[in-house]
C-alpha positions as CSV (number, residue, x, y, z in Angstrom):
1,X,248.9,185.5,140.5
2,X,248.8,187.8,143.9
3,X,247.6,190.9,142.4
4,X,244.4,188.9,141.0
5,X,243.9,187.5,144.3
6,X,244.6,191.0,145.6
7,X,241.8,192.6,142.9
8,X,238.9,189.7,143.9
9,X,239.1,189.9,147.2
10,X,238.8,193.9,147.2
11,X,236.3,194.1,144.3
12,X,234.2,191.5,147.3
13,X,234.8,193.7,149.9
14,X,233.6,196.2,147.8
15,X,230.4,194.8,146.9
16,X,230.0,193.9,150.6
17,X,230.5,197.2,151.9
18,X,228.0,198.7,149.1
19,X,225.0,196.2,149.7
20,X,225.8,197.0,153.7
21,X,225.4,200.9,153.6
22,X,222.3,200.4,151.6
23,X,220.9,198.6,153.5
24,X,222.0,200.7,156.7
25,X,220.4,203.6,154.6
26,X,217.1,202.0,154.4
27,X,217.4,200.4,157.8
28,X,217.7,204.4,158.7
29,X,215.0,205.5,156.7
30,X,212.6,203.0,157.5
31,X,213.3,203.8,161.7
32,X,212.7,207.6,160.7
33,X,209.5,206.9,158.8
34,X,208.0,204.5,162.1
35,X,209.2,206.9,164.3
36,X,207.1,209.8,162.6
37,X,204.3,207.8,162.4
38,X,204.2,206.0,166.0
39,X,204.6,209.8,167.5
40,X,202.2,211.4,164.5
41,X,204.5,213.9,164.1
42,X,201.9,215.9,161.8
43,X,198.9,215.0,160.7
44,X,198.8,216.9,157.2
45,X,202.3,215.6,156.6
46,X,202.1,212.3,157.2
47,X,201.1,211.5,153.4
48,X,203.8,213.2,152.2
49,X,206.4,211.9,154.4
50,X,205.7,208.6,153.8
51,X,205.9,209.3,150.2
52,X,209.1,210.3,150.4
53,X,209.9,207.7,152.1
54,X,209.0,205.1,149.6
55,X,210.5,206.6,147.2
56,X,213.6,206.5,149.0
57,X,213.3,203.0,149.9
58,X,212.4,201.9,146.5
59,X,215.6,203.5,145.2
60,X,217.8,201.5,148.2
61,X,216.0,198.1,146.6
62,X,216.6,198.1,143.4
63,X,220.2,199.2,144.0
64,X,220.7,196.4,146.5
65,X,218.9,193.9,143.9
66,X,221.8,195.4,141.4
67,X,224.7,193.9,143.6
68,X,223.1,190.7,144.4
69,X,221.9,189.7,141.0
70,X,224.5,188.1,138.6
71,X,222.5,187.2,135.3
72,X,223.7,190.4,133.0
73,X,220.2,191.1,131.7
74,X,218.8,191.5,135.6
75,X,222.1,193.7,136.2
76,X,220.7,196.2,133.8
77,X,217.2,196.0,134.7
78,X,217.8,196.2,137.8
79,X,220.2,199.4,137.5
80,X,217.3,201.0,135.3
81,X,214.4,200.3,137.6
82,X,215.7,203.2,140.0
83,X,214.3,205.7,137.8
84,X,210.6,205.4,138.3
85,X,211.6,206.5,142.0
86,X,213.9,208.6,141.4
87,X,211.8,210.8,139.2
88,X,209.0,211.2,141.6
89,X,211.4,211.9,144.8
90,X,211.4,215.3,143.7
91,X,207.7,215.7,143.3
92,X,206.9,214.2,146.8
93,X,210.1,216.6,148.4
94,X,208.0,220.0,146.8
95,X,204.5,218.6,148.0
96,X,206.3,217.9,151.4
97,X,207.8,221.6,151.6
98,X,204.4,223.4,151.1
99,X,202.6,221.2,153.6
100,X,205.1,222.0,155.9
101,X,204.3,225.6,155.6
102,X,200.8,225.2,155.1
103,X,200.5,226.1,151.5
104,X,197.7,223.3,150.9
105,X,196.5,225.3,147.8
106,X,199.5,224.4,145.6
107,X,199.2,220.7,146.2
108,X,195.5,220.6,144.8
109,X,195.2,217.3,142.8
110,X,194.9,218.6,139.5
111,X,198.4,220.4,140.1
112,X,200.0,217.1,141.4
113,X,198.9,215.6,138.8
114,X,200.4,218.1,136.2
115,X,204.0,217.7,138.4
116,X,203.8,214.1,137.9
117,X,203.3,214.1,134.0
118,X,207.1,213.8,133.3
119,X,208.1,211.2,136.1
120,X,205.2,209.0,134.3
121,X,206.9,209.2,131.2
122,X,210.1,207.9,132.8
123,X,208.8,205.1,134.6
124,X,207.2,204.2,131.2
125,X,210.5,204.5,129.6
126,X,211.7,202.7,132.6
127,X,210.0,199.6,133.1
128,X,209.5,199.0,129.0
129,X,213.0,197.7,127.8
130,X,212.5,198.7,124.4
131,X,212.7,202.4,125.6
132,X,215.9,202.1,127.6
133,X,217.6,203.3,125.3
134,X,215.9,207.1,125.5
135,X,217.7,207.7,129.4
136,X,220.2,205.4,128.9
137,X,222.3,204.0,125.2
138,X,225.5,201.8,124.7
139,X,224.5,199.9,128.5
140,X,227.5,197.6,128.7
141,X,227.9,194.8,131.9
142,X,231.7,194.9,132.2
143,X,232.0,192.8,135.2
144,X,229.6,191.1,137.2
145,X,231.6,189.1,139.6
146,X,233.1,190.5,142.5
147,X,232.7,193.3,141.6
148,X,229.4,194.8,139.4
149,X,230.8,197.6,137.3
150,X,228.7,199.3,134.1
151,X,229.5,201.1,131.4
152,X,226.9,203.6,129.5
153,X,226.2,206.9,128.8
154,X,222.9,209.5,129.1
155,X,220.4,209.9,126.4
156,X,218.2,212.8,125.7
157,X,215.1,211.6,128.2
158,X,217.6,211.5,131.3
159,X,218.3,215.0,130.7
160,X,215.0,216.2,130.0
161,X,214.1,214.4,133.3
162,X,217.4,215.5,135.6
163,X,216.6,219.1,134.5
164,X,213.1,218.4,135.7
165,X,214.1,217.2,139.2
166,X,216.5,220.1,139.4
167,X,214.1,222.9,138.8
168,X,211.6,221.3,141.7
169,X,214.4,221.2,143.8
170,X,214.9,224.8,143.2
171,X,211.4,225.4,143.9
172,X,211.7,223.4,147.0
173,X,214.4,226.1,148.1
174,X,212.4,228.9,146.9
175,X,209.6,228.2,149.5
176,X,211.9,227.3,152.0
177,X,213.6,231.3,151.4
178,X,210.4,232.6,150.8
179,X,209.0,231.7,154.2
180,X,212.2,231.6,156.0
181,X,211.9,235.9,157.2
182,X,208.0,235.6,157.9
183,X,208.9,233.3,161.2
184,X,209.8,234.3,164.4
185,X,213.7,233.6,165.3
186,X,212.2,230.6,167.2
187,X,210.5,229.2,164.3
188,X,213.4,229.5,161.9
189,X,215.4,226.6,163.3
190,X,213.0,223.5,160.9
191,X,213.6,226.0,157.7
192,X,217.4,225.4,158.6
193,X,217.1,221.8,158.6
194,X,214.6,221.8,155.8
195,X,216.8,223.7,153.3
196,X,219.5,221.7,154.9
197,X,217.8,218.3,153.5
198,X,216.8,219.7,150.0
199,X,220.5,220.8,149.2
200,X,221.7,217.7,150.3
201,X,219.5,216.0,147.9
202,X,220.9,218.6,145.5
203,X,224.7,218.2,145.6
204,X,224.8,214.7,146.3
205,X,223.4,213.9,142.8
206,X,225.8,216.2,141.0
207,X,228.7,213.8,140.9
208,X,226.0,210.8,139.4
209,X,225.5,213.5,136.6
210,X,228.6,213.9,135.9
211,X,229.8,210.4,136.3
212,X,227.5,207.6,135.3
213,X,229.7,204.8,136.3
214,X,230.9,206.0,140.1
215,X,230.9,202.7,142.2
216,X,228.6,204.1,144.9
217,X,225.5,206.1,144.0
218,X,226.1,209.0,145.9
219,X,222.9,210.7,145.2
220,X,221.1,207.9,146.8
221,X,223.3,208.2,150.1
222,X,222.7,211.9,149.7
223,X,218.9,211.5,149.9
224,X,219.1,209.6,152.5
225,X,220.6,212.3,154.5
226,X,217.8,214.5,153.5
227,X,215.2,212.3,155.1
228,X,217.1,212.2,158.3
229,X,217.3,216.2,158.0
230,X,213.4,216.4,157.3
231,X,212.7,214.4,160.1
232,X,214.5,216.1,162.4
233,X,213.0,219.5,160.6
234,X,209.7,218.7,161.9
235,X,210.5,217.4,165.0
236,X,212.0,220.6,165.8
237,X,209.1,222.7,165.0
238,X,207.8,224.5,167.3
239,X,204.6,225.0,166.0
240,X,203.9,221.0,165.6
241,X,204.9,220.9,169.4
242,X,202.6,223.5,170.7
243,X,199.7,222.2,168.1
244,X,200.0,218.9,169.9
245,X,200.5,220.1,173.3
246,X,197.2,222.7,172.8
247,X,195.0,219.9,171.1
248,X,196.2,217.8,173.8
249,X,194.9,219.8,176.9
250,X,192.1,221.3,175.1
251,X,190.5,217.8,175.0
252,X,191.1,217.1,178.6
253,X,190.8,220.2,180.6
254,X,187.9,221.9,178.6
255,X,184.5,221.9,180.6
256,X,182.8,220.1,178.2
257,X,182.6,216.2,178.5
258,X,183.3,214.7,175.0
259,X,183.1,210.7,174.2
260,X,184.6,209.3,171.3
261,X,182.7,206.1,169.4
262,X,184.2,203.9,167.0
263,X,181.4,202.9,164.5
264,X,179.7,200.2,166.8
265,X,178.9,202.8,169.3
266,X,181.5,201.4,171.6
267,X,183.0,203.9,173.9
268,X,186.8,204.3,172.6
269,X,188.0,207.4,174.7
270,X,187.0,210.3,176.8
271,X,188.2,213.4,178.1
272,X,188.8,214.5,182.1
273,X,185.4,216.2,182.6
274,X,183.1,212.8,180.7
275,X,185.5,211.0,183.1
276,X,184.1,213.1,186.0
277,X,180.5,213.0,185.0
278,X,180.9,208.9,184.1
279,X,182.0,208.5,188.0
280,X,179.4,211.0,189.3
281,X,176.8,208.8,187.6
282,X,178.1,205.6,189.7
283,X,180.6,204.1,186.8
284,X,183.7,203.2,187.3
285,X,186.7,204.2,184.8
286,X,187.4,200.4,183.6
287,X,183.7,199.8,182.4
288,X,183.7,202.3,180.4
289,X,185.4,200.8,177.4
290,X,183.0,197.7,177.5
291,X,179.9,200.6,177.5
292,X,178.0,201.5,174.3
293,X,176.4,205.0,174.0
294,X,173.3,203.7,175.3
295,X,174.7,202.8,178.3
296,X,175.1,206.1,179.2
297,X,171.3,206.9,179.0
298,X,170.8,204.3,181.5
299,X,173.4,205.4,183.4
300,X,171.8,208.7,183.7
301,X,168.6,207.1,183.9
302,X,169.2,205.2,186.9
303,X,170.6,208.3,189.4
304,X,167.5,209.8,188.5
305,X,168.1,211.5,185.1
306,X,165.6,212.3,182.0
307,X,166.8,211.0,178.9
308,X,163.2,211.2,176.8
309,X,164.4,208.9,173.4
310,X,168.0,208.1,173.9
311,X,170.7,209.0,171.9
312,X,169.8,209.1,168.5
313,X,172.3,210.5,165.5
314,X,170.0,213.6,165.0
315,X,167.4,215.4,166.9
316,X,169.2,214.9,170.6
317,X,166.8,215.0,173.7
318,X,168.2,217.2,176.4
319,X,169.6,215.5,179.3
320,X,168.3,216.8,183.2
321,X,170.0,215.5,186.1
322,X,171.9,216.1,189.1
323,X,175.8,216.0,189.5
324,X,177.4,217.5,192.6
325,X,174.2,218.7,194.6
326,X,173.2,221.1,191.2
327,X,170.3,220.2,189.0
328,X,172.5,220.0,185.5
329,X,171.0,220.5,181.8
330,X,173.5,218.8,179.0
331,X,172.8,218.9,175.4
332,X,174.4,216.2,173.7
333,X,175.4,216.9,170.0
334,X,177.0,214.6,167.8
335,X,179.7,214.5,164.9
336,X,180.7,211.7,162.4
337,X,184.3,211.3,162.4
338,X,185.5,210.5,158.8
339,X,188.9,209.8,157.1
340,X,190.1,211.8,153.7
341,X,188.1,209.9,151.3
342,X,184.6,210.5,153.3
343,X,185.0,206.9,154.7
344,X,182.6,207.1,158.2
345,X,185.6,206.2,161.4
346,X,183.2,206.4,164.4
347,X,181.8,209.8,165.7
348,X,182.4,211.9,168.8
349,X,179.8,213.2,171.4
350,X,180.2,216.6,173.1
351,X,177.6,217.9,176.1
352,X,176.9,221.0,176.1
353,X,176.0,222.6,180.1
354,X,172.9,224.7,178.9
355,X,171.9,225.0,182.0
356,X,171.4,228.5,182.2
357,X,170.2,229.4,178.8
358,X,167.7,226.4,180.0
359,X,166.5,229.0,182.8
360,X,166.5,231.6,180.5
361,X,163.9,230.0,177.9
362,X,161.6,228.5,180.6
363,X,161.5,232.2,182.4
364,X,160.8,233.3,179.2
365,X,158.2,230.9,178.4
366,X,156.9,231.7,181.7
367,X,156.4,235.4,181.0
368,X,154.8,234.7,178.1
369,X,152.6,232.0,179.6
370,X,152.1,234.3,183.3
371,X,150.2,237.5,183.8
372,X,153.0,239.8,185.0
373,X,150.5,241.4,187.6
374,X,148.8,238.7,189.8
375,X,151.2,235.4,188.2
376,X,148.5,233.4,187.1
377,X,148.4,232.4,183.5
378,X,147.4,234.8,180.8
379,X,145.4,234.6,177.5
380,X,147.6,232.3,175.5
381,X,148.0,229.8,178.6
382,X,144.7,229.9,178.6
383,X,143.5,229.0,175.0
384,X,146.4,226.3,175.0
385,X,145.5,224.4,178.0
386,X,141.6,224.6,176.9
387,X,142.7,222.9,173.3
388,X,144.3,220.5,175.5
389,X,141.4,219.6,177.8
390,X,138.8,219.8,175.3
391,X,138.5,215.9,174.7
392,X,136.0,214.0,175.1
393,X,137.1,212.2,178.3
394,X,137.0,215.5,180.2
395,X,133.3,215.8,179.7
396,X,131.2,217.8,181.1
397,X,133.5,221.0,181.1
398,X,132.5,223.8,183.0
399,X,133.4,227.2,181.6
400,X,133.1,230.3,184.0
401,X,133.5,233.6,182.8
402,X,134.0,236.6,185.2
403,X,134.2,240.4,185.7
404,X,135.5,242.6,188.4
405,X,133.3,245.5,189.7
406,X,134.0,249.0,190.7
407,X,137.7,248.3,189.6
408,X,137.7,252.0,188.2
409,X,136.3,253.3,191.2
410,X,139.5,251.5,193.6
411,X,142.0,252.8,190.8
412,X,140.1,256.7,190.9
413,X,139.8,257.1,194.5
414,X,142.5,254.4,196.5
415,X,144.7,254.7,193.8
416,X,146.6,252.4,191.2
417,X,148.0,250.3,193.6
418,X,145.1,249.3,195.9
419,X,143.3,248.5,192.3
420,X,146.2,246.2,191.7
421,X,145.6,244.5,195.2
422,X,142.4,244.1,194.0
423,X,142.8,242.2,191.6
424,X,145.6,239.9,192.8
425,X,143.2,239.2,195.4
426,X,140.9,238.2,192.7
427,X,143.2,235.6,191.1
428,X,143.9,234.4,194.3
429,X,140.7,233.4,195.2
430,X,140.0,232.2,191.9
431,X,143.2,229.8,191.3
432,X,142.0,229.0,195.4
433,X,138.9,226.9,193.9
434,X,140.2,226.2,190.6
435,X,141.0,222.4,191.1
436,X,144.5,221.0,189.9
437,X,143.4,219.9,186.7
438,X,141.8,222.8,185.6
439,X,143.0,226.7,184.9
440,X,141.6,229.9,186.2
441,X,143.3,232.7,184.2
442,X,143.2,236.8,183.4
443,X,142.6,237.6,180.0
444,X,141.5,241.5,180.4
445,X,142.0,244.2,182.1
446,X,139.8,243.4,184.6
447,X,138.5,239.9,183.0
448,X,139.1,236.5,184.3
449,X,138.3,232.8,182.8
450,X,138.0,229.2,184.5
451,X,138.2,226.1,182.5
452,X,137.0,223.1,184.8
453,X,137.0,219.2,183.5
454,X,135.0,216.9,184.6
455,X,132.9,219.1,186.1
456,X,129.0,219.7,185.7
457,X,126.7,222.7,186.1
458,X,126.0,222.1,189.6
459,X,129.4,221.7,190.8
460,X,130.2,225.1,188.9
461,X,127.8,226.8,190.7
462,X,129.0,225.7,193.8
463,X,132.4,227.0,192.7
464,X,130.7,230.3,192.0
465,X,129.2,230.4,195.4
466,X,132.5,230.0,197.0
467,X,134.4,232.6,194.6
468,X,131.8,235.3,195.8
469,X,131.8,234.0,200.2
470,X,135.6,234.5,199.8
471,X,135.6,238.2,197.6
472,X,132.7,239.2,200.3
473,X,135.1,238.7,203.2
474,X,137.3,241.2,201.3
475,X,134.9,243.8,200.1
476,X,135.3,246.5,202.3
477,X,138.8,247.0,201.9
478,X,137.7,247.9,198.3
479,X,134.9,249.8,198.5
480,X,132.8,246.9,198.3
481,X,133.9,245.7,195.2
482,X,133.4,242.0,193.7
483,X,133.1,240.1,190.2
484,X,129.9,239.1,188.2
485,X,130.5,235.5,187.2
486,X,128.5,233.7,184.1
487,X,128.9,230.1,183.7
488,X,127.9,227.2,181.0
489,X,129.2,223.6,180.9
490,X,130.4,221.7,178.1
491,X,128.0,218.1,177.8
492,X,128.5,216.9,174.4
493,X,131.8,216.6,172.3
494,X,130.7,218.4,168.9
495,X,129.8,221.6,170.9
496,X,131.8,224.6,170.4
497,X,134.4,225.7,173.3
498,X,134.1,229.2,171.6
499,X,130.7,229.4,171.5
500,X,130.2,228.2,174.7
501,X,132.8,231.1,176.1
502,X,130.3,233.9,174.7
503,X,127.4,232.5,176.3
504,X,129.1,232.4,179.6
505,X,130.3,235.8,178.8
506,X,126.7,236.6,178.2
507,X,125.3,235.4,181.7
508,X,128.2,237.4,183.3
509,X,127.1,240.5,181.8
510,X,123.2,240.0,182.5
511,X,124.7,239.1,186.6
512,X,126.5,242.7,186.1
513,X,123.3,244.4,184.9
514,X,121.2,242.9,187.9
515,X,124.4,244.1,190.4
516,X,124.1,247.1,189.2
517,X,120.3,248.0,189.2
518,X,120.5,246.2,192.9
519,X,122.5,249.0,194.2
520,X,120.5,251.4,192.6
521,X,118.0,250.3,194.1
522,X,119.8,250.6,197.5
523,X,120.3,254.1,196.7
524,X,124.0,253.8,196.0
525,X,125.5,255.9,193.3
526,X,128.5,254.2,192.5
527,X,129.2,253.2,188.8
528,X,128.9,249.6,187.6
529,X,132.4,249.4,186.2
């Protein structure tokens, strides 16, 4: 009667024990797995991971539910319904090891796919009890209480499937070899662990193979392991480290200031230098996470800042204003942010300083806008601003049209540069009675235009009076040179701007003819031109 006694309360203690490491196992598991995820570890191996992890779990579960359930047909269900995760541990474990070295190309989904084909079949086989019998036959419940002990033997599927899980092991290994040499010394330490893991996994499930009916499942406790070692294989990578640490002060200490939105515009984060710029613009760091995107427009707005439209998703305006005593030009440029599956997160802002190329494209503009010689605006200015004043509620438009004289003369006799005086001192006079709303321009050699709204024939003339009192004060020092001046005004909208130019041009000639045949007269032999 004692060695009975003895037997049951062993066989318990035994059952205890086993239902307490597995659930220490996935008490382990399940702290590794938050752990990874709470410190995001690795982004491109999170998926993976996690996969594992399941797996693992899954395993831990249904050999729990095998020691607590005591109806015989749950004992063997239960027992069976390991496979399914057992069979796709080692698909997960290879998908895991390429990721880890960055061999994305492998794990395309039509490939993963293809490795899953045979752990399908034996989750089939698995969860259908009329298939049992192809991984397992002769399934016999000896005991059930205290202590669960089986009795059965492998079938041609369990084979087919164990010599499955043993070659992607041994591809596993492969990869781990194969990149082991191309790392620095310092980089070799995860490979270590990794390998470390995989042939853990490996030997621990040789004794299950060999004997079905071992009281502990040592393959499971072996796995186990092998999750502990992968953890600790990426934690110890260097690389995942120093990608953090870099992504981490790349977002704070570039120049650049960068916002990040969740997908009602609501500020979420932002680096050092948006920080910065936020407090240069008057707000302070806790109201920035109650701001929406617009709010920053009106922030700018109010120290003084062009924003034209807002911020819109395309077609940004640029952004002028004034931080630290220097007139600042940002241009915003925005960037959905979205998960795997193209799902839309939020988006992230980043402001570009183009202040300089700013000044480089109005300087450019300029020069292509500004005769070079005496900086008052050229041809082109000249026909763009006339398209934009020729309305009708600029009427009457004066048009003057003008020539210099004896500009060949200056050049021939005083030289290059007194002709070039000349004929600054020309456009100076000219933009001198041109008023603000109108444009006095050179579009010759020696030609000059005035374009004058609201402005009638008689207050051209007077204009034209005043252009030649201020050249005569001036003609000596060039050999008494001045211009010929024609001018027509503009009354009535449907006449031609163009047309109206030639005419002027005309009466600026016939002045130059009546110039010259006055000096003539005078007995001065001096050309016209």
């Amino acid at each position: 009667m004692i060695v009975p006694q003895i037997w049951k309360v062993f066989a318990l203690i035994t059952d205890a024990v086993m239902i307490t490491i597995y659930a220490a196992l996935a008490a382990l598991v399940v702290a590794t797995t938050v752990s990874f995820a709470m410190n995001r570890l690795h982004q491109k191996l999170s998926n993976t991971y996690y996969w594992v992890s399941a797996c693992v779990i899954g395993w831990l579960t249904s050999n729990i539910a095998y020691h607590l359930v005591k109806d015989v047909r749950l004992v063997e269900y239960a027992d069976i319904l390991a496979f399914p995760f057992i069979a796709f541990l080692p698909v997960a474990l290879l998908r895991f090891t390429l990721r880890f070295y960055h061999k994305e190309g492998f794990t395309h989904k039509s490939i993963y796919l293809l490795l899953c084909l045979i752990p399908i079949i034996t989750t089939v086989i698995s969860v259908v009890p009329a298939l049992n019998g192809l991984l397992i036959s002769g399934y016999t419940v000896v005991q059930v209480y205290p202590l669960h002990i089986s009795d059965y033997t492998w079938s041609v599927w369990f084979y087919v499937h164990a010599g499955y899980s043993y070659l992607l092991i041994a591809a596993c290994c492969a990869v781990v070899v194969w990149q082991y040499k191309k790392h620095p010394r310092e980089y070799r330490t995860p490979s270590v662990l990794l390998i470390a893991g995989i042939g853990i996994a490996y030997l621990s499930n040789l004794p299950s193979f060999n004997i079905p009916d071992e009281i502990i499942d040592t393959t499971v406790v072996g796995v186990c392991l092998s999750v502990v070692a992968l953890y600790f294989a990426v934690v110890n990578n260097p690389a995942v480290a120093f990608l953090a640490t870099a992504r981490k002060a790349l977002y704070n200490n570039m120049d650049l200031p960068v916002l990040i939105m969740n997908q009602q515009e609501y500020i979420l984060d932002m680096n050092r230098t948006a920080c910065e710029m936020m407090e240069a613009l008057g707000v302070r760091p806790e109201e920035v996470h109650s701001m929406v995107l617009e709010d920053v427009a009106s922030a700018i707005s109010s120290v003084g800042g062009t924003v034209k439209k807002g911020f819109a998703k395309d077609g940004m305006p640029h952004i002028f204003l004034r931080l630290n005593g220097e007139n600042v030009v940002l241009k915003p440029i925005r960037r959905e942010l979205v998960d795997k599956r193209g799902k839309p997160l939020g988006s992230y802002v980043v402001m570009i300083d183009i202040t300089g190329l700013r000044q480089t494209v109005d300087e450019l503009q300029w020069k292509a806008e500004v005769d070079v010689l005496t900086g008052i605006p050229n041809r082109r200015a000249f026909e763009q601003k006339v398209a934009e004043l020729d309305v009708p509620d600029n009427l009457p438009i004066s048009l003057i049209v003008g020539d210099v004289n004896r500009l060949k003369q200056v050049n021939d006799e005083l030289g290059h540069k007194q002709g070039d005086m000349l004929l600054k001192t020309v456009a100076g006079v000219l933009m001198a009675a041109c008023p603000q709303d109108g444009i006095a321009a050179r579009v010759g050699g020696d030609e000059f235009i005035m374009a004058l709204p609201h402005c009638d024939g008689e207050e051209a003339q007077t204009i034209v009076s005043g252009i030649h009192i201020e050249l005569k004060r001036v003609e000596a020092q060039f050999m008494g040179a001045s211009i010929a001046l024609g001018s027509v005004t503009k009354k009535q909208p449907e006449e031609d701007v163009t047309v109206l130019i030639h005419e002027a041009d005309r009466l600026m000639y016939s002045q130059k003819r009546y110039d010259r045949r006055s000096r003539t007269a005078q007995n001065e032999d001096e050309p016209a031109f």
